[in-house]
C-alpha atoms as one frame of an Amber mdcrd trajectory, in Angstrom:
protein
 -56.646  65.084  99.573 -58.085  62.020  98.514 -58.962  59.180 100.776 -56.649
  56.323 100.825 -58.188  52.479 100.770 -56.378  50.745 103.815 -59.677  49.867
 105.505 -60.082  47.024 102.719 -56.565  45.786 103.491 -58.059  45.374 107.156
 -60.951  43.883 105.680 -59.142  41.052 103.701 -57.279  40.289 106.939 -60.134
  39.554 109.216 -62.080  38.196 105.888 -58.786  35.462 106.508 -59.374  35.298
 110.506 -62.716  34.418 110.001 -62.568  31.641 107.169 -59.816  30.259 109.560
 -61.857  29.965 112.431 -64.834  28.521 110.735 -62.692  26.004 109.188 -61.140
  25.056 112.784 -65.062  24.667 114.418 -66.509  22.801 111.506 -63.728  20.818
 110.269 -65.002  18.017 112.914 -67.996  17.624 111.152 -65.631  16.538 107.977
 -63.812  14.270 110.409 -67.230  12.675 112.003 -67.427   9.413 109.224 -64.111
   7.933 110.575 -63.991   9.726 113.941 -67.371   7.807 114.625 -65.668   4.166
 113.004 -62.472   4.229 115.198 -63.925   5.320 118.493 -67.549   3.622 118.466
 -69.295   6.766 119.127 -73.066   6.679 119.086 -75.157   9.629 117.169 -76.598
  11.224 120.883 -72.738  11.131 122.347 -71.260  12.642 118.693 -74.456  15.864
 119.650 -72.730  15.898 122.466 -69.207  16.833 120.950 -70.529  19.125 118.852
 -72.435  21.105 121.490 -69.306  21.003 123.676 -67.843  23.851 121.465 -70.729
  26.470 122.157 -70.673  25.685 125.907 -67.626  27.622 126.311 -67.631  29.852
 123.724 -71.217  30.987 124.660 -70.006  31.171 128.470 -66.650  33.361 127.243
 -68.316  36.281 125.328 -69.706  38.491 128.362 -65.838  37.839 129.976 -64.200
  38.296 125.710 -66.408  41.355 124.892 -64.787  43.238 128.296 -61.346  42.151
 127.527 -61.481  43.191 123.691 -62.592  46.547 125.577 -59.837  46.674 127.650
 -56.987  45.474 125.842 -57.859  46.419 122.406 -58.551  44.688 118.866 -55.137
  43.698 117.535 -53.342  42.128 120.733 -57.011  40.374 121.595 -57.212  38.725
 118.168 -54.200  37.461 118.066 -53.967  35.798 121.134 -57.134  34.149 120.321
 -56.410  33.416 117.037 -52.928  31.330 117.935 -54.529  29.820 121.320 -58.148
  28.297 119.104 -55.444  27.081 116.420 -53.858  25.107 118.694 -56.714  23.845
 120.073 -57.560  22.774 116.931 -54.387  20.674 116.506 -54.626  18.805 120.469
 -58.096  17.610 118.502 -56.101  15.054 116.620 -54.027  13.729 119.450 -57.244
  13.249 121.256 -58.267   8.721 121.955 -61.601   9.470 123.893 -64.997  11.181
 124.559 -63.832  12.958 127.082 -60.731  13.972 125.050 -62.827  15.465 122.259
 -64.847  16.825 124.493 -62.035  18.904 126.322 -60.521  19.920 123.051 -63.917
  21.243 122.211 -64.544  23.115 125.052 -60.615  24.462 124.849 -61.484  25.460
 121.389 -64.614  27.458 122.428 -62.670  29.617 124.696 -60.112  30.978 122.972
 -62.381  31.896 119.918 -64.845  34.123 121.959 -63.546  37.428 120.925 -63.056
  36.709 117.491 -66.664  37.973 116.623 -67.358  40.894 119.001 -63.705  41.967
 117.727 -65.177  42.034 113.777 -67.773  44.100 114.685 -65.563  46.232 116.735
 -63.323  46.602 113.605 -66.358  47.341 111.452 -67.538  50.349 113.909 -63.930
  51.248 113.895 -62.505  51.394 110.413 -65.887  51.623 108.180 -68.533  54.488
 107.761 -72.317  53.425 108.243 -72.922  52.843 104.578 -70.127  50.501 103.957
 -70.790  48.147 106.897 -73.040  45.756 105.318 -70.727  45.344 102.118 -67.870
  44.698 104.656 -70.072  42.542 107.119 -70.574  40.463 103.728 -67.077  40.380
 102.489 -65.758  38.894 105.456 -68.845  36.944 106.377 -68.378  34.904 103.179
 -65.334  33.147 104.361 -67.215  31.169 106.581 -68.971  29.506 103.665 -66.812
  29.669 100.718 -63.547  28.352 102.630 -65.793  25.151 103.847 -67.394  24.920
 100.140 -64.676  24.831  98.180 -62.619  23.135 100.799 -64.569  20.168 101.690
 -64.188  17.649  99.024 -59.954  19.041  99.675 -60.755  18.117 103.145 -62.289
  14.737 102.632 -59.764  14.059 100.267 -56.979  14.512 102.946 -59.006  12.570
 105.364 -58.911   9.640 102.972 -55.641   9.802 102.021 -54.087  10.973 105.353
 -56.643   9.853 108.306 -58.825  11.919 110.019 -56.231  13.240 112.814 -54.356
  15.377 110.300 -57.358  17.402 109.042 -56.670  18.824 112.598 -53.359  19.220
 112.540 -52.693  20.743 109.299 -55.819  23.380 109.832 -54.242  24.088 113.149
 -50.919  24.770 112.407 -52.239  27.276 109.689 -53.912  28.932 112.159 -50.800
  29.209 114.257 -48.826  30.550 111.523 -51.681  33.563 110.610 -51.770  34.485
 114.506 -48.644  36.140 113.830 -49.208  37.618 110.603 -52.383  39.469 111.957
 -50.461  40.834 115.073 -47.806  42.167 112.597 -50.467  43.639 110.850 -53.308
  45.562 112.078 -53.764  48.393 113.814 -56.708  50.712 114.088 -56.945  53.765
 111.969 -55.254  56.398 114.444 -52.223  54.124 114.655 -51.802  52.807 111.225
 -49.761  54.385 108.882 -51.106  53.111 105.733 -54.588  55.429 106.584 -54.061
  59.002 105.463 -56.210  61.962 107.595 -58.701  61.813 105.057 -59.477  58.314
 105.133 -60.041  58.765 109.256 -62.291  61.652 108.638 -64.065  59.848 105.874
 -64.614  57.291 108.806 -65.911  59.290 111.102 -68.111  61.418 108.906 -69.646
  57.660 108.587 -70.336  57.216 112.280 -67.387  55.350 112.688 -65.964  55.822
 116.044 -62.174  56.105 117.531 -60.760  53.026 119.338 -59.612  55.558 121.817
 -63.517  56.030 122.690 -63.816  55.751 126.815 -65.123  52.380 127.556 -67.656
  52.490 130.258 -66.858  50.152 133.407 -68.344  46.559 133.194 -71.729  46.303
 135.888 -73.903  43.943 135.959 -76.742  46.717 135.881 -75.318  47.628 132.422
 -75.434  44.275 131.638 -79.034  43.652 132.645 -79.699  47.102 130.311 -78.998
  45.728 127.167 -80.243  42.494 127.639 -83.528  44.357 128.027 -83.211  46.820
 125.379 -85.752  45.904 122.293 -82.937  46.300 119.550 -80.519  44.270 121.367
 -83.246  41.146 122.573 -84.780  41.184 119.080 -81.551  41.061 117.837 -80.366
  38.251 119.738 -83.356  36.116 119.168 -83.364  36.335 115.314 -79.869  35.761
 115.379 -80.269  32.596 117.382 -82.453  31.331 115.248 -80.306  32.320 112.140
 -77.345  30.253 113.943 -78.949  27.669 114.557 -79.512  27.132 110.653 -75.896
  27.879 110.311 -74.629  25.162 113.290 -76.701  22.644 111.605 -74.383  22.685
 108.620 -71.390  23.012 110.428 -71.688  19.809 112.183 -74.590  17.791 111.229
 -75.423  18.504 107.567 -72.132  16.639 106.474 -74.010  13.312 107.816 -76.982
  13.823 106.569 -75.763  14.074 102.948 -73.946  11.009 103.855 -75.970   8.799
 105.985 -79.391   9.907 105.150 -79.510  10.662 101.272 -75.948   8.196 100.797
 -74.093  11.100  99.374 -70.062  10.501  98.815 -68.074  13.787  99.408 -65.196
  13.214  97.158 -67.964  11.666  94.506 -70.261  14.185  94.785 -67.525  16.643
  94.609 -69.188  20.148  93.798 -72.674  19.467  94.087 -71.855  19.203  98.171
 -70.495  22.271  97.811 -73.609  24.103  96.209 -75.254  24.979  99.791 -71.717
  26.510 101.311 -71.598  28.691  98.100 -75.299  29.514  97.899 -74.667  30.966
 101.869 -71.701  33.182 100.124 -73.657  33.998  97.592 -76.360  35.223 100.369
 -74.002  37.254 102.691 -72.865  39.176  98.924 -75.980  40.094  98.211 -77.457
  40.362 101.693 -74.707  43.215 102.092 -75.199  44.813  99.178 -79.268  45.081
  99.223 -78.484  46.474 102.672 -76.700  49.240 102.026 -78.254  50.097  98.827
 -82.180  50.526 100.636 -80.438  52.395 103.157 -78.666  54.999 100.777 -82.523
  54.493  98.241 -84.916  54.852 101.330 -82.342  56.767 104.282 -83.918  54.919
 106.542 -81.810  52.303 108.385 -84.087  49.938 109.747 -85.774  49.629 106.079
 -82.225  48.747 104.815 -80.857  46.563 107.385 -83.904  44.353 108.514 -85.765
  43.452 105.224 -82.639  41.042 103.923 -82.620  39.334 106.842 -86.241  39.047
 107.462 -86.362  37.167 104.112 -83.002  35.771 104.943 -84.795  33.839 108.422
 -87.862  32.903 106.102 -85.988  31.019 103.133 -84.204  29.793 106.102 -87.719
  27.936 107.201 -87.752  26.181 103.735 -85.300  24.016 104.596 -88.418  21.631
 105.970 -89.048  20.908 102.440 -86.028  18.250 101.508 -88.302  15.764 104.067
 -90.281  15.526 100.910 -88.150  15.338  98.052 -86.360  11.878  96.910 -84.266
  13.276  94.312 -80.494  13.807  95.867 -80.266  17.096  93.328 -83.357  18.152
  94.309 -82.386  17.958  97.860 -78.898  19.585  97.161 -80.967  22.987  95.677
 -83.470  23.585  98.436 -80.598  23.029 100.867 -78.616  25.704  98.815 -81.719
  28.016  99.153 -81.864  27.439 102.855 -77.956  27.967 103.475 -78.540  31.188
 101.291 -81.199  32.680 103.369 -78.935  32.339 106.083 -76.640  34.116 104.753
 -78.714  36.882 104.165 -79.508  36.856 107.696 -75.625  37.082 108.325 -76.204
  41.114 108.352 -77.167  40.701 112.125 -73.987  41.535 113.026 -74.041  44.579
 111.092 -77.182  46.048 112.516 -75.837  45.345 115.817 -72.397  47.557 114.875
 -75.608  50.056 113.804 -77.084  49.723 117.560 -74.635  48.833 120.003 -73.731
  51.829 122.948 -70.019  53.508 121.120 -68.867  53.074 124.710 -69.673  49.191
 125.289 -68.678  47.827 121.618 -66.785  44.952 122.922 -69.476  43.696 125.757
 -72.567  44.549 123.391 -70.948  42.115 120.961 -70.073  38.875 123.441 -73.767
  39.322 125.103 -75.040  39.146 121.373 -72.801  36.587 120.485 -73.663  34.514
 123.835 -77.306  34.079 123.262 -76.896  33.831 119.228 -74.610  30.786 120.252
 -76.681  28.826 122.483 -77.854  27.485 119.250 -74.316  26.051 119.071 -75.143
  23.956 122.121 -78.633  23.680 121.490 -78.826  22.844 117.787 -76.162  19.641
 118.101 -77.734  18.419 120.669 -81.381  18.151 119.505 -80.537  16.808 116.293
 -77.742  14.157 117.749 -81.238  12.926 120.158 -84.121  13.087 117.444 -81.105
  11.047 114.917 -80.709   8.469 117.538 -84.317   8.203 118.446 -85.606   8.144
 115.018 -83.172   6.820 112.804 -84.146   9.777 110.619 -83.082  13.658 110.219
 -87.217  14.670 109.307 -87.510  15.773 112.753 -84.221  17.778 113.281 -85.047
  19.435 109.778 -88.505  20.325 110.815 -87.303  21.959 113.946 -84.439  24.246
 111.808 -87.696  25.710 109.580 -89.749  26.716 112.417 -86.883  27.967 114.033
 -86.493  30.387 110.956 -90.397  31.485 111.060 -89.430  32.541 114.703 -86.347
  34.596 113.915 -88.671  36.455 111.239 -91.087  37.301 113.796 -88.382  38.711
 116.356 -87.220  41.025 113.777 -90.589  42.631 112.314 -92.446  42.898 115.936
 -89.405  43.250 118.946 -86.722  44.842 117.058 -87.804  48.471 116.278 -86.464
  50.824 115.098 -82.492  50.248 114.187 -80.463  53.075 115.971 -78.001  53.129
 118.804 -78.612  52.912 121.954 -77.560  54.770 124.448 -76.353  53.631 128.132
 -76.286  56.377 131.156
């Protein structure tokens, strides 16, 4: 019997998840120009509203992982799905600081589980050698919705104001909630999977949702914290994120206040960067998997992308230097690329992570890779205000990618899964 394909239909619905909740966390950074106008807010206060975000959500991955263990993929999603979404939307009622502030933090809450449930539906519903194309496929919404998007987005700003960016990405998000819960299911459930599609999956490595989860303890905890594959892991990702927060928020402003870059002007040549990072995750994915099935060795095929990925990521230093806007505009797409190589981090850690502790594995990854989301913001929004200039911030993005390079060739290892006792 031949395999049927409904894995990729599950695919193309978190691919949509995911380029929804990218476009709820970053469309802020679209708002910023007229947020900043009508509420007087000063660049160290506006790193402060940005960070707000990653408090929470870094905070509510150890608690998300467990409950994505416990209750499962589909109802987890989406309940976090609708609750970020309307997050999103109290944004544009919101008058003060301390209103944006509290939206943020709302809005990093409810979308904890969204990324230790991918890579839960990754181990799940894809063999080994597929992971990185899949990783990829849905990775790319994160930068192709906000590239093609944006100059829609400052458009609708303009023409609208800068409350119903929120509103109208919100209520999308509300709407999709419901379509994924109608949706998914995981492989033993779904009806659209025939037998030999499951054993196809598990021939892979992929492993049943029905696999025992082990009880949460802070002992297990502590064990993968200090397991080499899951620190080195962490770290490079960190410093990969932090790459990747910087454009969320900040980079926006910089094109606009720094080099005097109009969005709706400029119209595709701001998008360049968002679709070099697509471009990155694509091939990131495919390289992957293809030195994995030319070499069989694993931590060949997953590491070397994103090792180049972290040090492309370190050019980004370079635009301090360069007084052409275009100029600028490429080395910025080069540096948004390389992080998107480095995307496959989430892959390798579907490669690693104990069958029995998907869920948790994935929030304590996605906790310390997301202190860059309060971290990042933050430094930037202080060395802006202090300096009047971005050369700082950008300098401390590169070295942050030399750093991530050097977690993954020295602590890492070797990439295979652990096991807990």
């Amino acid at each position: 019997m031949k395999p049927t394909r409904a894995r990729f239909g599950i695919l193309m619905l978190i691919s949509l998840a995911t380029l929804i909740n990218y476009l709820d966390r970053s469309v802020m950074g679209v708002a910023k120009p007229e947020l900043v106008a009508e509420l007087q807010i000063t660049p160290e206060v506006m790193g402060l509203i940005f960070s707000a975000f990653s408090w929470t959500y870094a905070l509510a991955q150890i608690p998300g992982g467990f409950v994505i263990d416990r209750l499962g993929t589909r109802l987890t999603y989406a309940l976090s799905l609708g609750l970020w979404s309307l997050a999103t939307a109290v944004h544009g009622f919101m008058t003060s600081v301390g209103g944006l502030v509290s939206a943020r933090l709302a809005l990093g809450i409810a979308e904890a589980p969204c990324f230790p449930a991918n890579s839960r539906v990754l181990s799940t519903w894809f063999p080994q050698q597929e992971r990185a194309k899949a990783t990829g496929v849905y990775t790319v919404g994160e930068y192709i919705g906000l590239g093609f998007l944006i100059p829609v987005l400052a458009w609708i700003m303009g023409t609208f104001g800068w409350r119903s960016l929120f509103w109208i990405v919100g209520g999308i998000g509300v709407i999709f909630a419901f379509v994924f819960h109608a949706i998914y299911r995981d492989p033993a459930e779904s009806t659209k999977a025939n037998q030999a599609e499951r054993d196809l999956i598990a021939a892979g490595g992929g492993f049943s949702a029905g696999t025992p989860s082990l009880p949460f303890s802070w002992s297990r905890v502590r064990r993968l914290v200090t397991t080499r594959q899951i620190a080195g892991a962490s770290i490079g990702q960190f410093c990969s994120n932090s790459t990747l927060v910087f454009f969320l928020t900040w980079f926006p402003s910089y094109l606009a206040e720094e080099r005097g870059m109009n969005f709706i002007k400029s119209g595709f040549m701001v998008s360049l960067p968002y679709l070099g990072a697509s471009l990155g995750v694509m091939i990131g994915g495919i390289a992957s998997d293809w030195l994995i099935k030319r070499t069989g060795s694993p931590s060949i095929g997953r590491k070397a992308p994103i090792i180049v990925g972290l040090l492309l990521c370190a050019a980004m230093i370079s635009a301090n230097f360069l007084e052409s806007n275009a100029a600028v505009i490429a080395i910025m797409s080069v540096a948004f690329f390389g992080q998107g190589l480095a995307g496959l981090g989430w892959t390798l850690l579907s490669d690693v992570a104990p069958k029995e502790m998907m869920g948790l594995t994935g929030g304590l990854f996605n906790f310390f890779t997301n202190l860059a989301g309060i971290v990042t913001p933050l430094v930037v929004g202080f060395v802006v205000g202090a300096t009047g200039s971005f050369y700082g911030a950008l300098a401390y993005i590169g070295a942050l990618g030399l750093v991530g390079a050097l977690a993954y060739l020295f602590l890492l290892g070797p990439v295979e899964r652990v096991t807990i006792d």
